[in-house]
KOLLUMVO-243010 format. One record per residue: x, y, z of N, C-alpha, C, O, CB in turn; residue in three letters; chain. Coordinates in nm, 4 decimals. Glycine has a CB too. Example, Ala and Ser with C-alpha at 12.3 -4.5 7.8 and 13.67 -1.06 7.14 Angstrom:
ATOM     neast    nnorth       nup    caeast   canorth      caup     ceast    cnorth       cup     oeast    onorth       oup    cbeast   cbnorth      cbup  vexdo  zati
ATOM    1.3190   -0.5690    0.7800    1.2300   -0.4500    0.7800    1.3200   -0.3300    0.7800    1.4236   -0.3319    0.8465    1.1308   -0.4473    0.9046    ALA     A
ATOM    1.2850   -0.2250    0.7080    1.3670   -0.1060    0.7140    1.2900    0.0030    0.7870    1.3409    0.1138    0.8039    1.4084   -0.0598    0.5725    SER     A
This chain:
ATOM     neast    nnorth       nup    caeast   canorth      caup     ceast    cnorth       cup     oeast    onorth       oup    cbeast   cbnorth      cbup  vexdo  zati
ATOM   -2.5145    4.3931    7.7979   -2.3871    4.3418    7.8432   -2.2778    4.4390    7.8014   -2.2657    4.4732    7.6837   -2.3606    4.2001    7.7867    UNK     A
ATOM   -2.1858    4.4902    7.9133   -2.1127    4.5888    7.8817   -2.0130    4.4921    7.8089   -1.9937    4.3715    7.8237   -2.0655    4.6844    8.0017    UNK     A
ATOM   -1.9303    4.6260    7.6878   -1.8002    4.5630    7.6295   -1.6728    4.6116    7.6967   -1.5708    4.6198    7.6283   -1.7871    4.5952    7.4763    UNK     A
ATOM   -1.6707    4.6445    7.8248   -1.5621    4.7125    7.8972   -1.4906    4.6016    8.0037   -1.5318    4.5166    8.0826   -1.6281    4.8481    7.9792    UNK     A
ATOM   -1.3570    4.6537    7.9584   -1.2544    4.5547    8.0894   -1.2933    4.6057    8.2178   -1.2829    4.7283    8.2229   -1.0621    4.5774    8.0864    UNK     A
ATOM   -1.3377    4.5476    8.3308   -1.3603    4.5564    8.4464   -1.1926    4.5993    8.5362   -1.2040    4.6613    8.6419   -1.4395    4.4133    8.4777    UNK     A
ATOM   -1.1625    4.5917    8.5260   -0.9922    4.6554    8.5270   -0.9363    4.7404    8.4877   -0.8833    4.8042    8.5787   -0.9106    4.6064    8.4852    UNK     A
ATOM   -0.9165    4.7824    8.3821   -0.8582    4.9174    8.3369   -0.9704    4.9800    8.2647   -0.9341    5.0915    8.2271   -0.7243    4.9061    8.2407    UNK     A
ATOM   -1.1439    4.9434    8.2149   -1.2134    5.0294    8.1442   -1.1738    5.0452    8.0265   -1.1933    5.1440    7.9556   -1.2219    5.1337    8.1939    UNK     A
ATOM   -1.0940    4.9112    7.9898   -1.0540    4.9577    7.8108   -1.2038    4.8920    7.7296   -1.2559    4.7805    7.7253   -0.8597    4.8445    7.7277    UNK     A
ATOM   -1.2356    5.0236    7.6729   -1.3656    5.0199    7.5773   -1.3574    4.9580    7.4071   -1.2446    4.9449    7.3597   -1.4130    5.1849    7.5680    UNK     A
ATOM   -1.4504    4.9302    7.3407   -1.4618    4.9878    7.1610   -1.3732    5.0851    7.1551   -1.3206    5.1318    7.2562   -1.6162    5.0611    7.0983    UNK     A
ATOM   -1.3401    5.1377    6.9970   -1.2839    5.2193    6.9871   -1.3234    5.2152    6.8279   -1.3187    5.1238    6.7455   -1.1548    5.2134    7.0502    UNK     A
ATOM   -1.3584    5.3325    6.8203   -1.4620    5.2989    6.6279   -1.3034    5.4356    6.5496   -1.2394    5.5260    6.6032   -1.7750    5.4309    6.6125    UNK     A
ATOM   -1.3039    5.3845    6.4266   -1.2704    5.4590    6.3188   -1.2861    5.4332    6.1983   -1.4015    5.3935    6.1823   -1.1744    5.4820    6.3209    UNK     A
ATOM   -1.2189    5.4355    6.0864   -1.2502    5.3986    5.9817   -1.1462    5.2481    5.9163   -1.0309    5.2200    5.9491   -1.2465    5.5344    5.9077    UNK     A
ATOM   -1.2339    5.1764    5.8210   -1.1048    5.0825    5.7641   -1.0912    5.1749    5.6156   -1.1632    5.2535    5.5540   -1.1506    4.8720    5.7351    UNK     A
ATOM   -1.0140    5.1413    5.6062   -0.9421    5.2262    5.4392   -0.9329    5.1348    5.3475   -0.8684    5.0327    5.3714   -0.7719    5.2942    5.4367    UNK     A
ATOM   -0.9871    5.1513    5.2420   -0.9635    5.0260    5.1347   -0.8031    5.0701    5.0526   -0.7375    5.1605    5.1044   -1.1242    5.0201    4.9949    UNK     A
ATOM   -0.7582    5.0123    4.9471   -0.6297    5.0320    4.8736   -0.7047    5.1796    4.7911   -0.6418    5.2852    4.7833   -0.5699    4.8695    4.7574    UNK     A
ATOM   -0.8257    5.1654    4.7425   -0.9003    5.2624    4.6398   -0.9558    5.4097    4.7658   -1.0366    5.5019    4.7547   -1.0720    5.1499    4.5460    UNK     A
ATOM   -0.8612    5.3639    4.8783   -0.9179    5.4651    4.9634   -1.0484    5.4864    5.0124   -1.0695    5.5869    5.0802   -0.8980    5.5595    4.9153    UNK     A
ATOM   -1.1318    5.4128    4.9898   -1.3008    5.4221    5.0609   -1.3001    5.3935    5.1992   -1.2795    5.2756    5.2280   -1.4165    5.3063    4.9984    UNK     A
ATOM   -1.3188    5.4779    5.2966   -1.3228    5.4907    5.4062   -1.4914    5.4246    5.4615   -1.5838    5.4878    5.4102   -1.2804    5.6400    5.4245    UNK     A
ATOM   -1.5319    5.3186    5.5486   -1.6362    5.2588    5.5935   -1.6303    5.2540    5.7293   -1.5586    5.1656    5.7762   -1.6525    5.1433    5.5407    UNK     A
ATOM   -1.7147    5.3613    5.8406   -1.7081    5.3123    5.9944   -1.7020    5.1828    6.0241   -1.7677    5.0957    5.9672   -1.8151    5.3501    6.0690    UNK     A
ATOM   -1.5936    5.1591    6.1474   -1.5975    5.0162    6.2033   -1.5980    5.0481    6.3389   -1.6236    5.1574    6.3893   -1.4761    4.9149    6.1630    UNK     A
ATOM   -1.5611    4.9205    6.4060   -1.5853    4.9324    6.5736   -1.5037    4.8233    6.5902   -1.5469    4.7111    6.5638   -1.7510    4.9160    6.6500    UNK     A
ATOM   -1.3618    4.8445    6.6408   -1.3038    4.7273    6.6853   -1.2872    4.7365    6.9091   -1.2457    4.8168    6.9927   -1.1247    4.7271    6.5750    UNK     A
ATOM   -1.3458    4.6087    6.9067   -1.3703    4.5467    7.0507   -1.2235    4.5144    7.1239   -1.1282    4.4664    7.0624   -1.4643    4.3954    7.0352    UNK     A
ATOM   -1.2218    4.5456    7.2527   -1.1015    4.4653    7.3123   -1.1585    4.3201    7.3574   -1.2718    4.2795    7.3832   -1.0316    4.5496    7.4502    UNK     A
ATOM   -0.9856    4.2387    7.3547   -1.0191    4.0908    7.3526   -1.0667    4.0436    7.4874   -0.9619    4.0321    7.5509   -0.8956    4.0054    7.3103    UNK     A
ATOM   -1.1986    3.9989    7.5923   -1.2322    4.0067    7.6857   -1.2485    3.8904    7.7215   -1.2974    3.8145    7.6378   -1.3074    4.0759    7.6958    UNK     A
ATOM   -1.2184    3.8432    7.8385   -1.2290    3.6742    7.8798   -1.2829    3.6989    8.0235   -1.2228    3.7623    8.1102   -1.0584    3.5691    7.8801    UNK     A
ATOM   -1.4215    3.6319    8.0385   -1.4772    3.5949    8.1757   -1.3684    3.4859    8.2242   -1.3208    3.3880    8.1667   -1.6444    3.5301    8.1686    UNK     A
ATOM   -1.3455    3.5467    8.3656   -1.2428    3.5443    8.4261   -1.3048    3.4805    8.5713   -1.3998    3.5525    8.6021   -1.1714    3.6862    8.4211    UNK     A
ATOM   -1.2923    3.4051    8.6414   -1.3140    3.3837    8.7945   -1.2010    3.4075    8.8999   -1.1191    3.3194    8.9265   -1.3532    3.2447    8.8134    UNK     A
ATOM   -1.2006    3.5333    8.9596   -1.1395    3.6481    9.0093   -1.1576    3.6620    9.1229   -1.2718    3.6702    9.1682   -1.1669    3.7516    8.9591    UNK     A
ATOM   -1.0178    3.6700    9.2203   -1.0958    3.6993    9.3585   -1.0668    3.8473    9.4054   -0.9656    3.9167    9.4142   -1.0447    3.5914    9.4838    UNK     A
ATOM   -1.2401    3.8690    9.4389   -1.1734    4.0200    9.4456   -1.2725    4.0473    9.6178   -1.3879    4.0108    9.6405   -1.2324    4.1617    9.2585    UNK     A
ATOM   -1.1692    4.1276    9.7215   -1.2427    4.1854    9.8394   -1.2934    4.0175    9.9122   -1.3976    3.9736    9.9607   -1.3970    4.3125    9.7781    UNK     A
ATOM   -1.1578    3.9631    9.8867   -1.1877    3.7723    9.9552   -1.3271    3.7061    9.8805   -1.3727    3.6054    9.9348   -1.2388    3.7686   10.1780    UNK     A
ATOM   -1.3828    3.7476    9.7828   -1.4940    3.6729    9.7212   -1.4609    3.6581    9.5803   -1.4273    3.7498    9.5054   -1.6311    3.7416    9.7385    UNK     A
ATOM   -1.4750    3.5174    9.5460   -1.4119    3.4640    9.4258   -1.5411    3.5225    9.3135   -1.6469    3.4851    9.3640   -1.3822    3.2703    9.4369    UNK     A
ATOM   -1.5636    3.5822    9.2111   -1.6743    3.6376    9.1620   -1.6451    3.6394    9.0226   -1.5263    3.6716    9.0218   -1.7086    3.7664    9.2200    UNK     A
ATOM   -1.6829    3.6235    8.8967   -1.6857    3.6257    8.7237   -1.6709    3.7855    8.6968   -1.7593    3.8677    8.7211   -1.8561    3.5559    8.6428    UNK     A
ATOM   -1.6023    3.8010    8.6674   -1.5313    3.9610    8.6063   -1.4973    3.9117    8.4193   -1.4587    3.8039    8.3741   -1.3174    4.0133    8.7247    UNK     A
ATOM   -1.5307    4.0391    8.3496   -1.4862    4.0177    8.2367   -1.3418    4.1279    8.2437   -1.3284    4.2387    8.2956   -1.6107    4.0428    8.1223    UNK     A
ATOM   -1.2397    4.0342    8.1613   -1.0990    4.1437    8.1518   -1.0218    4.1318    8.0344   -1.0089    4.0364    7.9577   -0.9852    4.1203    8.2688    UNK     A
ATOM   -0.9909    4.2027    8.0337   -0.8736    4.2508    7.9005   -0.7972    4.1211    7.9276   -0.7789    4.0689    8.0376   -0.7551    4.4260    7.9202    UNK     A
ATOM   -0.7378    4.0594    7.7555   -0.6398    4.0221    7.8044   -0.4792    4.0702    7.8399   -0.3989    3.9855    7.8790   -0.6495    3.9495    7.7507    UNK     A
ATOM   -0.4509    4.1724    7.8277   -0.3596    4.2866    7.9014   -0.3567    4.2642    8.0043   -0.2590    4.1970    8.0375   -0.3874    4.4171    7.9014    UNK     A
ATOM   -0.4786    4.3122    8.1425   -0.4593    4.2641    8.2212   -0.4466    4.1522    8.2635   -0.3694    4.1377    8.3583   -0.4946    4.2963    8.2521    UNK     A
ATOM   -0.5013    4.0604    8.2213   -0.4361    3.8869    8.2231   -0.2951    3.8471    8.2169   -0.2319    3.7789    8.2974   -0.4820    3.8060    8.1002    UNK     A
ATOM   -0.2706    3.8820    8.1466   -0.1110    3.8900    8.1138   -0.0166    3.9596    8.2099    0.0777    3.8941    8.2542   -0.0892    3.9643    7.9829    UNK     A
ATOM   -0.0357    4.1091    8.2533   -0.0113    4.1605    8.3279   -0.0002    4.1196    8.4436    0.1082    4.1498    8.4934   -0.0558    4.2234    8.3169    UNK     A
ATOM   -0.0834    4.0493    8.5238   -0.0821    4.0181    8.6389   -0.1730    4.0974    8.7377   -0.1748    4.0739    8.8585    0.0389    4.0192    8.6669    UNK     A
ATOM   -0.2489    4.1940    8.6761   -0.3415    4.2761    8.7755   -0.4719    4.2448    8.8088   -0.5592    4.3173    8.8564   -0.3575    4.3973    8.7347    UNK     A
ATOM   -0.4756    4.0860    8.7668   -0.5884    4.0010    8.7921   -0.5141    3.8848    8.9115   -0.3942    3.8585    8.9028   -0.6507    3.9261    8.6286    UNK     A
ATOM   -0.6101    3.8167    9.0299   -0.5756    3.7508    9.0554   -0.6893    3.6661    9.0665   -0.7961    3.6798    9.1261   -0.5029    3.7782    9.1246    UNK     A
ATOM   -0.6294    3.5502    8.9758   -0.7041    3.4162    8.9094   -0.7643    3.3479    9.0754   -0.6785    3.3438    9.1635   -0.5580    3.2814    8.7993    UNK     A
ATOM   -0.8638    3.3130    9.1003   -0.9611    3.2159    9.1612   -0.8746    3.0359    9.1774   -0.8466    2.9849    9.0689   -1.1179    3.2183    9.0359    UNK     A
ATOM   -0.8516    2.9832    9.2584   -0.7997    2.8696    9.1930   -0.8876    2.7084    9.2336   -0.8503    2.6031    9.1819   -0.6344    2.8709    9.2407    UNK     A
């Protein structure tokens, strides 16, 4: 199951967390993704999307 917005392709994005003592540990933070029922090309169909684009308006919601 991909972790990508079907809309803009916003992915993971890994770096480090930093403690106060400075110890650096790889992480992987996810964008926030909501299965969505979307009409896209006149067929209402389940897309996963950013909520950016949700907000945005470059989704149009199924009703």
């Amino acid at each position: 199951m991909s972790r990508k917005c079907e809309i803009c392709g916003k992915g993971p994005s890994t770096g480090n967390n930093v403690s106060h003592a400075n110890n650096k540990t790889r992480t992987t933070w996810y964008p926030n993704l909501q299965k969505v029922k979307a009409v896209s090309n006149g067929t209402v169909r389940t897309i996963k999307v950013c909520t950016r684009c949700i907000r945005s308006g470059s989704v149009t919601k199924a009703l």
